[in-house]
C-alpha positions as a printed NumPy array, in Angstrom:
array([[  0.   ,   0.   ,   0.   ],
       [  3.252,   1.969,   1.069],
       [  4.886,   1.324,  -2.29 ],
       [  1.474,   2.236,  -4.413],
       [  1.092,   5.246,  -2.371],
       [  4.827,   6.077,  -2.843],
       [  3.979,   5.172,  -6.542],
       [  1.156,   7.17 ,  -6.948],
       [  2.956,  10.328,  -5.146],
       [  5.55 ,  10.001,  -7.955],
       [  3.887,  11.155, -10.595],
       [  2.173,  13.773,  -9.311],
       [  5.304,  15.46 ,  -7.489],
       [  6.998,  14.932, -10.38 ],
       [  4.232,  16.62 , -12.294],
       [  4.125,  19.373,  -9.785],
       [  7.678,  19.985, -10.079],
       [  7.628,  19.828, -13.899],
       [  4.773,  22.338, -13.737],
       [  6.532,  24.964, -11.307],
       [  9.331,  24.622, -13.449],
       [  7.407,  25.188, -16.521],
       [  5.717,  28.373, -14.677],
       [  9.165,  29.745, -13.673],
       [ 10.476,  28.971, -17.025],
       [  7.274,  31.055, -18.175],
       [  7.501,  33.64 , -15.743],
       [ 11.172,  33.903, -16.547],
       [ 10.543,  34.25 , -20.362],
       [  7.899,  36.294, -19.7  ],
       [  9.765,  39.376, -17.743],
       [ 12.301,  38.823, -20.575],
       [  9.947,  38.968, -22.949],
       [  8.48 ,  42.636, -20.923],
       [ 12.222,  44.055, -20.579],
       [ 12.607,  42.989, -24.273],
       [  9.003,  45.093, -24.958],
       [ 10.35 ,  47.72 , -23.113],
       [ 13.408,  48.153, -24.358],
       [ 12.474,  48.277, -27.803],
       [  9.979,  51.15 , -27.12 ],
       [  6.495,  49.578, -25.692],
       [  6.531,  47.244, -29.118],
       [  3.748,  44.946, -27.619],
       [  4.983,  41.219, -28.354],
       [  3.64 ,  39.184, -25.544],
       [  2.142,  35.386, -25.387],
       [ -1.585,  34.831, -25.422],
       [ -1.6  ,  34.355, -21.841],
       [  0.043,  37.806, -20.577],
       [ -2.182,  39.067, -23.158],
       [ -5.066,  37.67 , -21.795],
       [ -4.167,  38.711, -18.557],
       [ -3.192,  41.852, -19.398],
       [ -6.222,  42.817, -21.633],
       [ -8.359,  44.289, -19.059],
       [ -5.718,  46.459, -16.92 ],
       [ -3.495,  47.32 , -20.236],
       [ -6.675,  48.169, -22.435],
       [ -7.741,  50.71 , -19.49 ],
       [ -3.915,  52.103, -18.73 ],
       [ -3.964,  52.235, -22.81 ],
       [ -7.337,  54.144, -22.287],
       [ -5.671,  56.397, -19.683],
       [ -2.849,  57.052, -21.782],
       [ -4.771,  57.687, -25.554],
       [ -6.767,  60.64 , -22.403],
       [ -3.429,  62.11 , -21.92 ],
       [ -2.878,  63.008, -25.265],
       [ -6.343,  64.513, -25.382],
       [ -5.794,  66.577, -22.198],
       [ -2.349,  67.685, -23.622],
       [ -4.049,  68.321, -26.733],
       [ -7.   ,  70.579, -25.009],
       [ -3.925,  72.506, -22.966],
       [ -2.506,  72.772, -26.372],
       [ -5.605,  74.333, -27.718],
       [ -5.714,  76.554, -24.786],
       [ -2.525,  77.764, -25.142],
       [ -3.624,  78.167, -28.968],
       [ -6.415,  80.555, -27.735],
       [ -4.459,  82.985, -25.555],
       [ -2.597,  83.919, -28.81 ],
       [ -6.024,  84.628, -29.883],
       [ -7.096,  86.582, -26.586],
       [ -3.652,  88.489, -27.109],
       [ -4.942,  89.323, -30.748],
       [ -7.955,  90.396, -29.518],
       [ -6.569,  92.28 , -26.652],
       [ -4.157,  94.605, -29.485],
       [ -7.691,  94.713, -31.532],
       [ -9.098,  96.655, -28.607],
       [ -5.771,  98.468, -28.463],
       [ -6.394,  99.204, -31.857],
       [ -9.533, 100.498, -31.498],
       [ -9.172, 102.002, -28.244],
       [-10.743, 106.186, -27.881],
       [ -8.264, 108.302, -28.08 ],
       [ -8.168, 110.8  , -25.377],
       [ -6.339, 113.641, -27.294],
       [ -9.45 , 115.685, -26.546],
       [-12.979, 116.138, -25.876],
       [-13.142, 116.386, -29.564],
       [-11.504, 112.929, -30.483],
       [-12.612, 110.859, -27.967],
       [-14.062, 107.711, -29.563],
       [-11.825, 108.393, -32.563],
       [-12.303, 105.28 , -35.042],
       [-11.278, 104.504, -38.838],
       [-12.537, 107.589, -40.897],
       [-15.656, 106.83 , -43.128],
       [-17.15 , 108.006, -45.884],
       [-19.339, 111.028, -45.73 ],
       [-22.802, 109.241, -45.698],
       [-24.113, 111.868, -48.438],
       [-26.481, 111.666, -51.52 ],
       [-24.276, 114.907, -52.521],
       [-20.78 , 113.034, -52.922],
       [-22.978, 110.897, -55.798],
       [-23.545, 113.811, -57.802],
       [-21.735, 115.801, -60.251],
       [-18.865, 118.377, -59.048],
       [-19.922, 122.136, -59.091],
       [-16.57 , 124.208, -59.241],
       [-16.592, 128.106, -58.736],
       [-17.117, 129.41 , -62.712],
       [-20.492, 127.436, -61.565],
       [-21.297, 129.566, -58.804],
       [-21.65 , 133.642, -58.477],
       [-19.417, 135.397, -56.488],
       [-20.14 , 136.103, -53.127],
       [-19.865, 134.668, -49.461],
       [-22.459, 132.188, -48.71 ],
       [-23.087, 130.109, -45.683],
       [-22.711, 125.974, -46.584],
       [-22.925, 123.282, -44.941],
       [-20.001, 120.809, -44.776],
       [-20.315, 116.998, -44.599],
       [-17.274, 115.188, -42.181],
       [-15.909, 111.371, -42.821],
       [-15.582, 111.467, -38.842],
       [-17.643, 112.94 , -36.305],
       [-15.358, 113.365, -33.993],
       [-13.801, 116.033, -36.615],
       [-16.935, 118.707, -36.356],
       [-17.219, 121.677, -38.086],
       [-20.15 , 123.747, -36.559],
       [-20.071, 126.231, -39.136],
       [-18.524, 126.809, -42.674],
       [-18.436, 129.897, -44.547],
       [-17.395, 129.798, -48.805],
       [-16.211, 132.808, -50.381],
       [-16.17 , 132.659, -54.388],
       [-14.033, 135.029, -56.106],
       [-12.671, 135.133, -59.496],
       [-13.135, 131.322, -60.501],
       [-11.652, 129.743, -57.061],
       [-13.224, 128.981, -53.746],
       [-12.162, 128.883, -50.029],
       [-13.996, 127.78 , -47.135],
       [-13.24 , 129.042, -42.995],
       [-14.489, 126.268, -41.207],
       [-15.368, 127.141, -37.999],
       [-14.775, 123.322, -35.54 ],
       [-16.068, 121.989, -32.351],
       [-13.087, 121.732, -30.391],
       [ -9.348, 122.506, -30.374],
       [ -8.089, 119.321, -30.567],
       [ -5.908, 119.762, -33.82 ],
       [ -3.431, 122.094, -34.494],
       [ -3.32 , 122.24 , -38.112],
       [ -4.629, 120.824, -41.757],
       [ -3.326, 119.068, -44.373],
       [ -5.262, 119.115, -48.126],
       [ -4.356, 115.783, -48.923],
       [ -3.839, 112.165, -46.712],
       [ -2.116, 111.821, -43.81 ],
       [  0.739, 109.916, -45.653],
       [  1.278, 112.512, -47.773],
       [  1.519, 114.984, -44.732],
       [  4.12 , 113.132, -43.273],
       [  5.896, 114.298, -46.252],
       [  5.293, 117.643, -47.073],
       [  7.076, 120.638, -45.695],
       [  5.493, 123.206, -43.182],
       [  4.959, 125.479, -45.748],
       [  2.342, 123.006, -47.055],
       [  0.22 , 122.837, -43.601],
       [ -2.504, 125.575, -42.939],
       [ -2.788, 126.31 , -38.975],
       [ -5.89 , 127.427, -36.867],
       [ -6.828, 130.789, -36.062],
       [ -8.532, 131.264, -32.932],
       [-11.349, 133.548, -32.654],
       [-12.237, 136.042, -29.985],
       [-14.565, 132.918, -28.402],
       [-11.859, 131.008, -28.304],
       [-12.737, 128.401, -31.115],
       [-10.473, 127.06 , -33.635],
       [-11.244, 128.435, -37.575],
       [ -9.157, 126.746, -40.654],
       [ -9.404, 128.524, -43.842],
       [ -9.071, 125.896, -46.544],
       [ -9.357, 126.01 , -50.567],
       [-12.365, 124.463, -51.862],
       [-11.696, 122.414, -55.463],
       [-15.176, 121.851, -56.028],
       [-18.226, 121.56 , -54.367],
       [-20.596, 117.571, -54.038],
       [-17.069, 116.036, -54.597],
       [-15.036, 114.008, -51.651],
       [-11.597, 115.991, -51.1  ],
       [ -9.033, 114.806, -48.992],
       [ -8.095, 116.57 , -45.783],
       [ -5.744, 115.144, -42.673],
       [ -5.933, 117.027, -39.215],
       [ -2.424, 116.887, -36.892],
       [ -3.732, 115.701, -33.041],
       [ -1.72 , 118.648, -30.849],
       [ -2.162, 115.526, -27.976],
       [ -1.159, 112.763, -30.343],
       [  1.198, 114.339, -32.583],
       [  0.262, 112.428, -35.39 ],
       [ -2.152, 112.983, -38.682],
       [ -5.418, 111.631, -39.011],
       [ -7.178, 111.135, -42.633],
       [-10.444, 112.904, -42.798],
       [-13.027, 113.254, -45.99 ],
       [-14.91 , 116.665, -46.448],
       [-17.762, 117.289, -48.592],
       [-19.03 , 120.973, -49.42 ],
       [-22.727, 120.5  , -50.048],
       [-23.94 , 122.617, -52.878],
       [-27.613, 122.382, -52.247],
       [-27.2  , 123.924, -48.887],
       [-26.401, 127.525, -50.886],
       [-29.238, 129.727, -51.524],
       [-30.533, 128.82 , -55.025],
       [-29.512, 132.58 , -57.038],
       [-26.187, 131.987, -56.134],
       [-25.794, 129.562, -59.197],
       [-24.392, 131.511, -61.898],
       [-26.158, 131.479, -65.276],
       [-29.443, 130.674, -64.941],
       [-29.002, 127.093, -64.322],
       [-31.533, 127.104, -61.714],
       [-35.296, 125.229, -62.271],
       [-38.107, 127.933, -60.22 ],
       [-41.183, 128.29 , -60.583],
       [-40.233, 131.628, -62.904],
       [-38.053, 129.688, -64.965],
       [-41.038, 127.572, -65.947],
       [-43.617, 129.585, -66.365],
       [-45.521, 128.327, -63.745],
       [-49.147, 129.783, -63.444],
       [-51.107, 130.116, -59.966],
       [-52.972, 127.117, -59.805],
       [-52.655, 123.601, -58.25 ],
       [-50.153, 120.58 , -59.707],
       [-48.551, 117.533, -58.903],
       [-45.261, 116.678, -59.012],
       [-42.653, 113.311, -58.457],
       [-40.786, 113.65 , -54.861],
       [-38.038, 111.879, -53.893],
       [-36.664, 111.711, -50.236],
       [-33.224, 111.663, -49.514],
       [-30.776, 110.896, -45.962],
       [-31.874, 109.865, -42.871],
       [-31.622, 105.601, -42.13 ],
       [-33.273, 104.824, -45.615],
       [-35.864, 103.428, -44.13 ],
       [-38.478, 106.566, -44.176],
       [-40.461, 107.718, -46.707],
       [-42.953, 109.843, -48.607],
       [-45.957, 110.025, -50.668],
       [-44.933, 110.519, -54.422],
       [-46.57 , 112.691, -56.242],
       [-46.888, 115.269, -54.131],
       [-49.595, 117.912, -54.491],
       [-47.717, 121.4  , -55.316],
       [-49.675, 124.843, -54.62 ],
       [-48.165, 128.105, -56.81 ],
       [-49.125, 131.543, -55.839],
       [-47.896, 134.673, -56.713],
       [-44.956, 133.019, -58.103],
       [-44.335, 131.263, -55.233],
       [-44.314, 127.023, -54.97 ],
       [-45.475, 125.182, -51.92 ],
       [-45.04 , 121.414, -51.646],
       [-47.92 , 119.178, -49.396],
       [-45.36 , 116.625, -48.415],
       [-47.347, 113.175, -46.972],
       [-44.635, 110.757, -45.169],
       [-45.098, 107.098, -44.568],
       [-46.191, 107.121, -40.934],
       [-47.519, 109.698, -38.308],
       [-44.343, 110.046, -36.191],
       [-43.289, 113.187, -37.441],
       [-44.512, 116.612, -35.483],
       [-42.847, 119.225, -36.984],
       [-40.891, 120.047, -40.414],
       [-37.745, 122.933, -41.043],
       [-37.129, 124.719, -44.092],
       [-34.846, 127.126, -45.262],
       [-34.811, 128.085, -41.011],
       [-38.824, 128.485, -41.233],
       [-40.401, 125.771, -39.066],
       [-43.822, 124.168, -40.063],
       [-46.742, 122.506, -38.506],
       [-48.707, 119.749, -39.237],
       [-51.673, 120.746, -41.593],
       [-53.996, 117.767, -40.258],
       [-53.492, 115.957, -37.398],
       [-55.502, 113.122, -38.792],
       [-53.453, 109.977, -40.824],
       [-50.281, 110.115, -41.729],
       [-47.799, 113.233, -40.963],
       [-48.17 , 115.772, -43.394],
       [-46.633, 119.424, -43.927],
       [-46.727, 122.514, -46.81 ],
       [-43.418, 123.579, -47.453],
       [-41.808, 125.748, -49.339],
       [-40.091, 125.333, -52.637],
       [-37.051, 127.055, -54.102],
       [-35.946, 125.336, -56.759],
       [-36.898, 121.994, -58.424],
       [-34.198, 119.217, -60.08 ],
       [-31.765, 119.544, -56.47 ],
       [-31.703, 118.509, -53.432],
       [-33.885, 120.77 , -50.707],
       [-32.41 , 120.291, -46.935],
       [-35.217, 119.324, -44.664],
       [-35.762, 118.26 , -41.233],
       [-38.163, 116.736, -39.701],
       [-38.922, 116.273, -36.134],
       [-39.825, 112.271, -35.179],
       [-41.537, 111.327, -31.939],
       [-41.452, 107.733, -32.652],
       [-38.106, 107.123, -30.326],
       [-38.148, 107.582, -26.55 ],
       [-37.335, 111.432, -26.96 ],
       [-38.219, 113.594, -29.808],
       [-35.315, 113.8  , -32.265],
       [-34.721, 115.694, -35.359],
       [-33.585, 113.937, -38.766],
       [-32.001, 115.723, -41.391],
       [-33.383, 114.255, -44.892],
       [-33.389, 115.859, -48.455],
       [-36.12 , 116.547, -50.747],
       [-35.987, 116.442, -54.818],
       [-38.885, 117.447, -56.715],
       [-39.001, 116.487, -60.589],
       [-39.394, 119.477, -62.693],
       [-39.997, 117.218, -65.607],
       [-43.19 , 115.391, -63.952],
       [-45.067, 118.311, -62.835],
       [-48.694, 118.398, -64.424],
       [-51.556, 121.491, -63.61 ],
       [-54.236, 119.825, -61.996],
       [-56.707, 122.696, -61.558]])
């Protein structure tokens, strides 16, 4: 029984033993088999077994390793944006008011003048009589305002004194900034200050409805900034246009009597308007214009420094103005209630000579 027993024990601590040393000689090959993988850069060449044991706990350190990338990547794109916040930060730089003066605060790029006049054809002095009119003067920025502007013609040229809204520029160049940063002294035109204590720049006028280059020097800045002026011809009283070129009520023969007559409305947003035709009343020579606008928000009209009422207070706002001169652009402005505060809008009328027709 002994020997069976001894014989039985035999085989199985000799299959024991065979089977530890088959494990060690496993494990052994195994850790080589890691240090090998390791060595040759995480090249993953293991047996089916460390594999399959290593399948759950590699697959999720694999996982946490393919996140690192991800969260490096997200730092990366963090560190992407602050070049962006930095770009945005010099935008504002940019873009910043200046504080040179009251005048130039909230300076920004220059625009154009937003006129229906700087569409139209030039009028240059042999155009115009001689004489010193008042006009009104359009600004690419309004932070470069001219309050008042008086045009003298004389002998085929014009000049203009513009009278400004603060003192925060020191003198004027005809022409772009870039240019004045080449041109002599001789070239610049400084301010004259009046008894008030405002700044006036006499400048030459080329033509009038035409965009003409102009650059102011900041006296806080020191530097030149590009402006755009427009002299607006329709603002001049209409028998200052030399030779008769002038559509009235005389110049067509108009009788007393009632007519209509094509409007068109000019400035403001765009988005106002007016009923076209418009009924026309002449008397003694004289033309007045019912204008109708699109809504009721309007309370008052000016003309020509004459203010007018409303003529009905029933429907839509409606005035009778009066008219100069057909074929150009007549300055109005009308008063709109439709905003929190009352507010005055300055728009331009055009009445078609070539539509009128006598109605009665």
């Amino acid at each position: 029984m002994g020997g069976r027993d001894n014989v039985a024990d035999r085989p199985f601590k000799g299959g024991m033993k065979m089977r530890f040393k088959k494990a060690g000689l496993s494990a052994v090959m195994i850790a080589m088999m890691l240090l090998a993988g390791g060595c040759a850069g995480g090249t993953q060449e293991a047996g089916a077994g460390v594999q399959a044991e290593e399948a759950g706990a590699g697959a999720q350190a694999e996982g946490s390793g393919a996140q690192s990338p991800g969260a490096g990547a997200q730092a990366e794109e963090s560190g992407a944006q602050e070049p962006g916040a930095g770009a945005q930060a010099e935008a504002t730089v940019t873009q910043a008011p200046e504080t040179e003066s009251d005048q130039d605060k909230g300076e920004t790029t220059p625009r154009t003048p937003d006129s229906e006049a700087n569409e139209q054809t030039p009028v240059y002095a042999d155009e115009i009589k001689d004489g010193v009119y008042p006009i009104k003067v359009e600004s690419s920025s309004n932070m470069f305002q001219i309050t008042a502007c008086e045009l003298t013609v004389k002998d085929g040229t014009m000049s203009a004194v513009m009278t400004m809204g603060g003192t925060g520029y020191l003198k004027l160049y005809m022409g772009t900034g870039e240019a004045a940063g080449k041109a002599s002294e001789a070239d610049f035109i400084p301010y004259v200050e009046t008894a008030e204590g405002t700044h006036t720049f006499k400048v030459p006028v080329k033509a009038l409805d035409m965009e003409i280059d102009c650059s102011a020097f900041s006296k806080k800045k020191e530097k030149w900034y590009d402006r755009v002026l427009v002299f607006r011809s329709d603002s001049l009283p209409p028998e200052c246009v030399a030779g008769g070129n002038v559509t009235t009520a005389g110049s067509l023969s108009l009788e007393d009597g009632m007519y209509t007559a094509e409007v068109a409305l000019t400035g403001g947003s765009g988005r106002a308007s007016v009923e076209s035709p418009a009924s026309l009343r002449v008397e003694d020579g004289n033309v007045f214009a019912t204008i109708i606008w699109g809504s009721a928000n309007y309370d008052y009209m000016k003309v020509d420094g004459g203010k007018f009422d409303l003529i009905s207070t029933e429907g839509n706002s409606a005035f009778e103005i009066p008219v100069a001169v057909f074929d150009r652009n007549i300055p109005v402005i009308a008063d709109t209630v439709a905003m929190s505060e009352p507010h005055e809008i300055e728009y331009g009328l055009i009445i078609d000579s070539a539509t009128i027709v006598k109605v009665q």
